[in-house]
N, C-alpha and C positions, 0 to 999 in steps of 0.2 A: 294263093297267099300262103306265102309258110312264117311260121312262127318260130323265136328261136326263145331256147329254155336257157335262161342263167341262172347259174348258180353264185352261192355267196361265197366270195374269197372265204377261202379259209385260211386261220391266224396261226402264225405259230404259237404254240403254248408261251409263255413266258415263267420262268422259273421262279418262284418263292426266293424272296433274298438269304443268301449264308449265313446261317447263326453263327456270326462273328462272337468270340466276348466282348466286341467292344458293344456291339446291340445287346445281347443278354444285358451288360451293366447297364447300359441305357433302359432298358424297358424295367430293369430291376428299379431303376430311380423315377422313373416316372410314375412307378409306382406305389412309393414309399418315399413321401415328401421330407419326412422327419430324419431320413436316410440324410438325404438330399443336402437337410439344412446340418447337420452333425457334420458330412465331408466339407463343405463349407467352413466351417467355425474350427475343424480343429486344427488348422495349419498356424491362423491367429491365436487362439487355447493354448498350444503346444508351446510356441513362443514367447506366450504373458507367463505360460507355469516356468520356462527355462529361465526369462531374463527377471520377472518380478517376486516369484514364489520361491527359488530357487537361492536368489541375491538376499532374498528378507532371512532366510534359514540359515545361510554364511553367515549373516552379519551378527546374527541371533547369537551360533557358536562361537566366534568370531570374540564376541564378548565375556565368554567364560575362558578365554586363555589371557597368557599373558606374559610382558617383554623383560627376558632376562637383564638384569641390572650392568650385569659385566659385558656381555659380548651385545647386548641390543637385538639379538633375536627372537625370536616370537616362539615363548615356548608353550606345545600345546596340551600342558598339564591342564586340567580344570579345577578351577577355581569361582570363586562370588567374588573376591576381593574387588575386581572394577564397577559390580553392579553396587557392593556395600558402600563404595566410593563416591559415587554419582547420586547415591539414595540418600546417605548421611551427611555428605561434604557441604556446607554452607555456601560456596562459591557456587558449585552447580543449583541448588535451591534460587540462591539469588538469580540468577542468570536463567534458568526456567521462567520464574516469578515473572521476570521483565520481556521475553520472548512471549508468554504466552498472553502479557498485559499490548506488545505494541501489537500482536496478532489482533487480538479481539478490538484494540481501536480502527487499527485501520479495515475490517471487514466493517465493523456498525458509518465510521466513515463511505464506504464504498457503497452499502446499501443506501444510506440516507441520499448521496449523490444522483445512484441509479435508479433511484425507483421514479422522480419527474420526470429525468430524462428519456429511460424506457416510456414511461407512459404518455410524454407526449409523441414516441414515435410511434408508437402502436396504435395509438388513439384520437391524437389532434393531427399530427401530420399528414399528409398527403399522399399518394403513393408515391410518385418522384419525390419529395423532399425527404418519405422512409428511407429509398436508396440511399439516398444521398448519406442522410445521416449514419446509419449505415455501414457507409463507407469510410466516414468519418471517423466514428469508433473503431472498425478494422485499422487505418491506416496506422497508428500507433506499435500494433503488432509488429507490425514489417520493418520497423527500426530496431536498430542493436541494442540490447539491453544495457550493456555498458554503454551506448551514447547517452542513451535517456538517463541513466544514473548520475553519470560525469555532467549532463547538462542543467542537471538539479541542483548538484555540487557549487555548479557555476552562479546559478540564481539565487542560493540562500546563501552563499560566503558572505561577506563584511561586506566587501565589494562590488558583491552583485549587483547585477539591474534591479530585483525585488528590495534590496536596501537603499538603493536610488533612487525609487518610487516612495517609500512609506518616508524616508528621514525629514523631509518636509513637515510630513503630519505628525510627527511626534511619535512614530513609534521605530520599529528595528526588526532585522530578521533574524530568526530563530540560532541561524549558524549552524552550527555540524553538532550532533548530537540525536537525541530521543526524538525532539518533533523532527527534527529533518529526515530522521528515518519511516516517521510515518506517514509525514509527507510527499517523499518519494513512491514508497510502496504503495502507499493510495494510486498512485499516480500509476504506477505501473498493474499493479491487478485490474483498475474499474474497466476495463473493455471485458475482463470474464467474469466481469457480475453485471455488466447491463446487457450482455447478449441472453443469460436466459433468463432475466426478467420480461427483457422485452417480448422473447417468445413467449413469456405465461400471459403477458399480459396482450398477444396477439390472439390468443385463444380464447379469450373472455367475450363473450358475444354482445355486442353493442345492443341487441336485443335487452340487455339484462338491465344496462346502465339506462335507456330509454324507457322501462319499465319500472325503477327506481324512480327516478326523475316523474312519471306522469303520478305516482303514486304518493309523492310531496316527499320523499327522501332529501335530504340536505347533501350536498359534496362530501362531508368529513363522512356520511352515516353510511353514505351508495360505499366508498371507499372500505371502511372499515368490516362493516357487516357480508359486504357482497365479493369485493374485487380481492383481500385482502386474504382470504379463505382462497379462493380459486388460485390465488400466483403464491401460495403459502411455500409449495415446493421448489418453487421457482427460485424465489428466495433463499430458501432452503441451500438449492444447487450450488447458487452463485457464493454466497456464505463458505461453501465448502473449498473453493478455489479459492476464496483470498486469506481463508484460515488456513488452509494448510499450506499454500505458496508463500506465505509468509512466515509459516514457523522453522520453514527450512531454509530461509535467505541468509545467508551473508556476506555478499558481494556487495549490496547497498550499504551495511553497515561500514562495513570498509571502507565505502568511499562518502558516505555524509554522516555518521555515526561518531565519529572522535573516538575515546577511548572505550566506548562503551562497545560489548558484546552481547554477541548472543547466543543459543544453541549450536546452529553452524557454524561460528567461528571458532567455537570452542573445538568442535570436530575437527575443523581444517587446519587447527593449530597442533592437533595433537595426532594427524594425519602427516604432515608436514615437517613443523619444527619440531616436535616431539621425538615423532618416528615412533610415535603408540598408539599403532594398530586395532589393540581389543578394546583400551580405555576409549578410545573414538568413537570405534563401534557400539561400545555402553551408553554413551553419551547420546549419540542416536539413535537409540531406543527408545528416549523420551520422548522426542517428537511422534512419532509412530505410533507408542502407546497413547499418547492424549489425540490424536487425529482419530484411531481406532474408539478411545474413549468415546469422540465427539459425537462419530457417526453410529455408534449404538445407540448413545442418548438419543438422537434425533430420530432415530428408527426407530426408538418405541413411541416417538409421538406421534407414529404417522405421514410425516409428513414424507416422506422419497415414496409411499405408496403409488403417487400417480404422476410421477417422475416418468 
């Protein structure tokens, strides 16, 4: 009997992979997360500082020059002369006044609107009928802003369908003017004040509302004391979009507003017919400084903290 002795194949060695730099940089990120996120974010950073940071500093300077009387040129001596103008002028006061008056109706409008309708998608609805709804809210988005303007136009004129409907009961539509413009604008901001109500108010834990309720809380008391705290930011948010999307409109005014202006028309007339450049730019600054105003006020109350 003979016996046969094997041995173990032997492996060839296999080589350690090539310190590429493209592994050095990878091993470098994987291990330095903060790395990671910083190359991430500055391509967008870069971006926001060129077209947002960069545009607010023009327009800033922008405002201290100003257009030669005889040729129409932009001369860029510095001067206050368009900020003393805009600050002291009674026209721009008035027309502040009334910008800053249809801004705040039509957000306290838009909240008053969104906060049942948020809450009953977050809270009584279904989950197919949340989609749905939803989608509902989105689909307004996706239409041209000038259609929905001109179709607003159409339903408060004399001759509207909305005057077709009330002249039986005794009353009338508003026509072109102040409520048509807050009319409209409600109309067109409320999908960016009920989307983040509704998420504040999908975050509220139905735990909380079913422990009010076993605890004899009343509907107004669960709401006010409990729910009203928690979506406060929420609020907050949405507030911010339909105040400041409306202090810079006037495209609506244009077209349901009559002779009445506002901030931005003022701008786009003196961009436009004017062909004055810094006084526009001056004029522009109001909106910007009272939006800035807004959200420092509200940042010391707390409330964007858990935004």
């Amino acid at each position: 009997m003979t016996t046969t002795s094997t041995t173990p194949p032997v492996r060839a060695a296999v080589a350690p992979p090539r310190a590429t730099p493209a592994r050095k940089g990878s091993a470098i990120l994987s291990r330095h997360p903060r790395l990671r996120l910083g190359l991430l974010l500055s391509a967008p950073l870069v971006w926001l500082g060129l077209v947002y940071i960069v545009a607010l500093v023009a327009l800033l300077i922008t405002a201290f020059w100003s257009v030669d009387s005889f040729t129409g040129e932009i001369s860029q001596t510095w001067t206050l002369d368009n900020i003393i103008e805009v600050v002291t002028g009674s026209l721009y006061q008035t027309v502040t006044l009334r910008t800053v008056g249809v801004a705040l109706a039509v957000t306290v409008i838009d909240i008053v609107i969104a906060l049942p309708v948020a809450f009953f998608m977050a809270k009584v609805a279904s989950p197919r009928m949340q989609r749905i709804l939803v989608i509902a809210v989105l689909t307004p988005l996706w239409a041209s802003y000038l259609v929905k303007a001109y179709a607003w136009r159409s339903v408060l004129s004399q001759d509207g369908i909305l005057n077709w409907l009330v002249t039986p009961l005794g009353g009338s539509t508003p026509g072109y003017g102040l409520p048509a413009v807050i009319i409209t604008l409600s109309y067109l901001w409320l999908p960016y004040v009920i989307l983040p109500i509704y998420a504040g108010l999908d975050r509220v834990p139905d735990s909380l509302l079913e422990a009010s309720g076993d605890l004899g809380g009343k509907t107004w008391s669960t709401l006010r004391l409990i729910v009203l705290p928690i979506i406060w930011p929420a609020i907050i948010a949405g507030s911010i979009f339909a105040f400041s999307l409306s202090l810079g409109d006037y495209i609506t005014v244009n077209i349901v507003g009559g002779a009445n202006q506002m901030l931005g028309n003022l701008v786009y007339t003196n961009v436009g017919a004017a062909n004055n450049l810094p006084l526009a730019a001056a004029i522009a600054l109001i909106p910007i400084v009272i939006i800035f105003g807004y959200l420092a006020l509200v940042r010391r109350t707390g409330a964007l903290d858990n935004l």
